[in-house]
Structure formats: structure tokens, C-alpha cells
DOVEX-319844 format. One line per 4 residues: number of its first residue (from 0); their letters; for each residue x, z, y of N, C-alpha, C. Coordinates in pm, 1 decimal. Example, Ala and Ser with C-alpha at 12.3 -4.5 7.8 and 13.67 -1.06 7.14 Angstrom:
# DOVEX-319844
0) AS) 1319.0:780.0:-569.0:1230.0:780.0:-450.0:1320.0:780.0:-330.0 ~ 1285.0:708.0:-225.0:1367.0:714.0:-106.0:1290.0:787.0:3.0
//
This chain:
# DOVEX-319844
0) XXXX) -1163.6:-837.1:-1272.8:-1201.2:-758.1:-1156.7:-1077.6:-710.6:-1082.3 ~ -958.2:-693.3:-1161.0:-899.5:-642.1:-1078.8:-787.9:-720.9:-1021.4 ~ -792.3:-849.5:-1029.5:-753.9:-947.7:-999.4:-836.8:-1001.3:-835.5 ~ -950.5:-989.9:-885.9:-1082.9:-983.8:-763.6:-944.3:-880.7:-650.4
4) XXXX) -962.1:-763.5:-698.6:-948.2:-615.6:-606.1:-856.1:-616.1:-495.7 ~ -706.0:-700.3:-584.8:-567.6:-702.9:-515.9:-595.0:-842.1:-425.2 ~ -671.4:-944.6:-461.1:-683.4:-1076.3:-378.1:-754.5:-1007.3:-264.9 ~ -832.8:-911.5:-296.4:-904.5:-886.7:-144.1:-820.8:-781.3:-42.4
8) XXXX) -796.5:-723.1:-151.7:-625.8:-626.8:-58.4:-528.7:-688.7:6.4 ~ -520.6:-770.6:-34.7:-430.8:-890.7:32.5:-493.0:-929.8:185.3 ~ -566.4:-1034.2:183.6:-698.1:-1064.8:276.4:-663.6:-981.0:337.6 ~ -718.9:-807.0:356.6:-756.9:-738.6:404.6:-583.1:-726.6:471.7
12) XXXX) -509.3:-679.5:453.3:-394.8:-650.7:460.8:-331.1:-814.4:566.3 ~ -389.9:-920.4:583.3:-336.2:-1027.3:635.8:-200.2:-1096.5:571.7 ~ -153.4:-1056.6:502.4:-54.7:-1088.2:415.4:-15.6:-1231.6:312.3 ~ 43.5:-1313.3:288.4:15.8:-1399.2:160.1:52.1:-1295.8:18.6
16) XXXX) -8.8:-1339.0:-85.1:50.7:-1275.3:-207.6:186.8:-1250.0:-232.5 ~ 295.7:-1372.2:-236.4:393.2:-1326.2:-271.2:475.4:-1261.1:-133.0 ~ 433.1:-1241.5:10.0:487.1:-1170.6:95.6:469.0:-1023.5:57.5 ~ 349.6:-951.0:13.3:339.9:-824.9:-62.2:489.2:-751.4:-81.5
20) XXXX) 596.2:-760.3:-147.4:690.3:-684.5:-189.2:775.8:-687.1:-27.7 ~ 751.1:-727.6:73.8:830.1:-706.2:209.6:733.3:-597.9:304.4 ~ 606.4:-575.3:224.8:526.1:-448.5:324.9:500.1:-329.9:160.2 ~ 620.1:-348.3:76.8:576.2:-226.1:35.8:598.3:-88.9:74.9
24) XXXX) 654.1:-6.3:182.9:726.1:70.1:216.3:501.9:98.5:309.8 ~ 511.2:-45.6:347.8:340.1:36.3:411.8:223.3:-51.5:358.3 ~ 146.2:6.8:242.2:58.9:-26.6:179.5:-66.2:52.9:187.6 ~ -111.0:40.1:361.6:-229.5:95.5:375.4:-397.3:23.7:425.6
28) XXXX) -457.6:101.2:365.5:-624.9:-8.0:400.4:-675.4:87.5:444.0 ~ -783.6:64.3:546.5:-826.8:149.9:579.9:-978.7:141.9:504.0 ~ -1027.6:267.7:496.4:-1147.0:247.1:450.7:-1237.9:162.2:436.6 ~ -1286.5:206.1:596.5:-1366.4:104.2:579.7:-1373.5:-35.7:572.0
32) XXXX) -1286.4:-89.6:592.5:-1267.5:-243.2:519.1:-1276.1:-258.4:365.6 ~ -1235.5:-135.8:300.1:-1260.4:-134.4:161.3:-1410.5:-127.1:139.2 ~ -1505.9:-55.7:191.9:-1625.1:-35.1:194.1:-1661.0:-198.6:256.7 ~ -1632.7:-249.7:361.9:-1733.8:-393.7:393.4:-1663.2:-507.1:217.8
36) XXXX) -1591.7:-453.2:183.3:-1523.0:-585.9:53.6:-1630.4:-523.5:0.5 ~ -1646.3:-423.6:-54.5:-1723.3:-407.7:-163.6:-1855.3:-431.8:-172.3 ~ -1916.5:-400.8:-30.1:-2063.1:-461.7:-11.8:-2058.1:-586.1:-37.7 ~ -1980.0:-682.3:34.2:-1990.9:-819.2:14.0:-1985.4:-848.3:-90.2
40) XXXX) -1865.1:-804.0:-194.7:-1866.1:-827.0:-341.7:-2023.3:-779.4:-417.3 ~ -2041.3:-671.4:-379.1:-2137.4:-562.0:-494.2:-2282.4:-721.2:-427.1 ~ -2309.5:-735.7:-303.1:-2418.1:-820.7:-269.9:-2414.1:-985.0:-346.5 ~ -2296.1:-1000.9:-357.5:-2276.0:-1095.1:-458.2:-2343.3:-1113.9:-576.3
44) XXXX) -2266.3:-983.9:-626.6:-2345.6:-946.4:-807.3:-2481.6:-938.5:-791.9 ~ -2551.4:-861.4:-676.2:-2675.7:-868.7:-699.6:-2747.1:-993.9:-674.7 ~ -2716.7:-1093.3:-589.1:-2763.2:-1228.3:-533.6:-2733.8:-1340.2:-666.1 ~ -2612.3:-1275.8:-765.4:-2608.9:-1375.3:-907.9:-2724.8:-1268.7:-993.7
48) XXXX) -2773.7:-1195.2:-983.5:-2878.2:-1075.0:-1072.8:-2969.8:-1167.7:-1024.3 ~ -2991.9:-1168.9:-915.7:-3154.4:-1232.4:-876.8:-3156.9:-1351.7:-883.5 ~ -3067.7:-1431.8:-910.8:-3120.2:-1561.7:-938.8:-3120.4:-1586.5:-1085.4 ~ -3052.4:-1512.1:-1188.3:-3092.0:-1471.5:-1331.8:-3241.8:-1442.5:-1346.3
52) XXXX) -3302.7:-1384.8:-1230.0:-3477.1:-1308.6:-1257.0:-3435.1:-1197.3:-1251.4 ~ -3318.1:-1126.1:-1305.1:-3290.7:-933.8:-1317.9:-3345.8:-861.8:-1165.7 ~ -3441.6:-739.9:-1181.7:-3505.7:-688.0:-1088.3:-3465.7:-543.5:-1096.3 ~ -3390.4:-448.6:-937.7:-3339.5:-307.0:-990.9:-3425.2:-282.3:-907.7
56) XXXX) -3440.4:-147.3:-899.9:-3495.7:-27.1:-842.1:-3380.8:-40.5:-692.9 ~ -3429.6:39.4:-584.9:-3369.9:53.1:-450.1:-3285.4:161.0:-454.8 ~ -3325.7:239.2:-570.3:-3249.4:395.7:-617.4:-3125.7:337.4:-683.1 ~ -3131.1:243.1:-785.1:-3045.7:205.6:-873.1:-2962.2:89.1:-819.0
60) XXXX) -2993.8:11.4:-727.6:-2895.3:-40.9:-626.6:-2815.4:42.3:-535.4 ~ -2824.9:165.2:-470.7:-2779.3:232.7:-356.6:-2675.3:306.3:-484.8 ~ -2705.7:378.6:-592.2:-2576.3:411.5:-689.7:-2518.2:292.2:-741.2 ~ -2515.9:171.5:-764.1:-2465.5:113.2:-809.8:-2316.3:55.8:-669.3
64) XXXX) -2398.7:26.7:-537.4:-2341.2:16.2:-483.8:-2176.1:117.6:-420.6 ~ -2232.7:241.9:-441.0:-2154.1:334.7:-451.9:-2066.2:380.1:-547.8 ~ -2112.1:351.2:-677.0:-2022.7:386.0:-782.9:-1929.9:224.1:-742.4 ~ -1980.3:108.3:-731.2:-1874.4:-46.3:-712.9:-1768.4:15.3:-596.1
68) XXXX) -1829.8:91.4:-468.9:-1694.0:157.0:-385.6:-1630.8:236.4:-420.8 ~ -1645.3:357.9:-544.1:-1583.9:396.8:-596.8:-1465.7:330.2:-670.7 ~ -1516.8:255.2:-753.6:-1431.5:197.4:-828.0:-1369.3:78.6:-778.4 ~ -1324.7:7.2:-643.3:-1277.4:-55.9:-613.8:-1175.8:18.2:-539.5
72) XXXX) -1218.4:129.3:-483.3:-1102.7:215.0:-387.3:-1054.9:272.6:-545.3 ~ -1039.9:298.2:-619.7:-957.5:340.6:-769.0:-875.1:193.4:-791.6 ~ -901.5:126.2:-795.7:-820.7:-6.1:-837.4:-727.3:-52.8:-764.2 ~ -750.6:-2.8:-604.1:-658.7:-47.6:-527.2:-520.9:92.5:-498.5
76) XXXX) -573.6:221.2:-532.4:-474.0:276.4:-565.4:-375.4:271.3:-726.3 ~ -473.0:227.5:-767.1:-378.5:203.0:-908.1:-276.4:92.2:-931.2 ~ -342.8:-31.0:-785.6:-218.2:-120.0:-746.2:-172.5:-72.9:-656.2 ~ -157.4:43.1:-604.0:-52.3:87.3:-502.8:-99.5:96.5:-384.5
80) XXXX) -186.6:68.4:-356.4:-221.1:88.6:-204.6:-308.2:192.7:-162.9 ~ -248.2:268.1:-35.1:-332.1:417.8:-6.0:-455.3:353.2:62.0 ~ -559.2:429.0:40.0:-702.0:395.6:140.4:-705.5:544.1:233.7 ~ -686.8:487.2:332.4:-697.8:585.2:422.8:-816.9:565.6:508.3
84) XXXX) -879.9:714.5:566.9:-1008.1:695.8:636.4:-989.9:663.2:789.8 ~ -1113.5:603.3:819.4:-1091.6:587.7:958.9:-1028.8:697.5:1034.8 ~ -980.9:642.2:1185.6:-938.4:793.9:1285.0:-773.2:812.8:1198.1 ~ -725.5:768.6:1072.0:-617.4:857.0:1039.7:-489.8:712.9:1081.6
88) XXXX) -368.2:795.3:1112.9:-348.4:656.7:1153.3:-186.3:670.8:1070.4 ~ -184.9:540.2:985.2:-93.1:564.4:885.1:36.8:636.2:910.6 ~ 92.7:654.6:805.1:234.8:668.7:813.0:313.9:555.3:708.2 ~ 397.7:486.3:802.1:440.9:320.4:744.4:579.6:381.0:826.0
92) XXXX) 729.2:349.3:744.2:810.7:327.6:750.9:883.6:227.0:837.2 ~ 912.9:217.9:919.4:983.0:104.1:1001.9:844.4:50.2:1114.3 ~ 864.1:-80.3:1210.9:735.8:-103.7:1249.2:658.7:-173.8:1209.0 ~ 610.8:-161.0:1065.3:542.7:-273.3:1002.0:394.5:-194.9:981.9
96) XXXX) 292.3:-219.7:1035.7:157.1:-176.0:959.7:55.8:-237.2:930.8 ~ 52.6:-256.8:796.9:-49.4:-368.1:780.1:-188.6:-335.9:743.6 ~ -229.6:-234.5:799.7:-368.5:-186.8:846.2:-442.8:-215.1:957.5 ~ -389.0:-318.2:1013.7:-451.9:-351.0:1146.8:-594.0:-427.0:1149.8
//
């Protein structure tokens, strides 16, 4: 998964992998792009659930989905990158921002 987390931080960030260590000074995502990865991911898991037969509740999808944004915005600070909310507009060192 958390291999998943940083490939999509990447993506998100427009970056190749090993370019990463030339925007570390600005390692910002903005929210909500973290929130559309995770739907797409979390809709994934459920679209491999339903073709298993597994059937949730609408209650138990809407927390599940939320606890998966939880824990994907945790993974991407634990690889280093700030999630900042919409409206805030980073603070990046030099003119590099790869929150665009």
C-alpha cells in the first residue's frame, strides 16, 4: 500500500520517481487531489469486493471510504509530503511548486 501511496504522490505531483530528491525543499499536495486518489483507489477495492459477491452497507462504505482518506493522507506524510488544504497556497523554497 504504501508503495501504491508514493506512486500516486508522484502522479499527483507531475514528477518522475527518481526526479523526487530535486523538489524536496517543496513537497506539497493539495488536498484535494489526495481525496480524488483515494476515491479512485477506495472505488477500486470496492469494484474487486463486488465482483468477489462481498455486499457492504452504504453506512459502512461512506466510513470505510473516509477512514482509506485518512490513512492515505498519513502515509503520504510519513513519506514526507505536506497535504495542504485547498485556498492555502504553499510555502516552497525557490520557484519550484509542485502542487499545481
Amino acid at each position: 500500500m504504501r508503495r501504491i501511496t508514493i506512486a500516486i504522490a508522484c502522479a499527483m505531483l507531475s514528477l518522475p520517481a527518481a526526479g523526487r530528491a530535486s523538489a524536496a525543499d517543496c513537497r506539497h499536495i493539495m488536498e484535494s487531489n489526495v481525496k480524488i486518489a483515494s476515491m479512485q483507489h477506495y472505488s477500486a477495492i470496492l469494484a474487486s469486493a463486488a465482483r468477489k459477491g462481498w455486499n457492504y452497507a452504504p453506512a459502512a462504505i461512506d466510513s470505510g471510504a473516509k477512514r482509506h482518506f485518512e490513512e492515505m493522507k498519513l502515509q503520504l506524510l510519513d513519506a514526507g509530503f505536506a497535504v495542504v488544504p485547498v485556498g492555502t497556497r504553499p510555502q516552497c523554497s525557490g520557484s519550484e511548486v509542485a502542487s499545481k
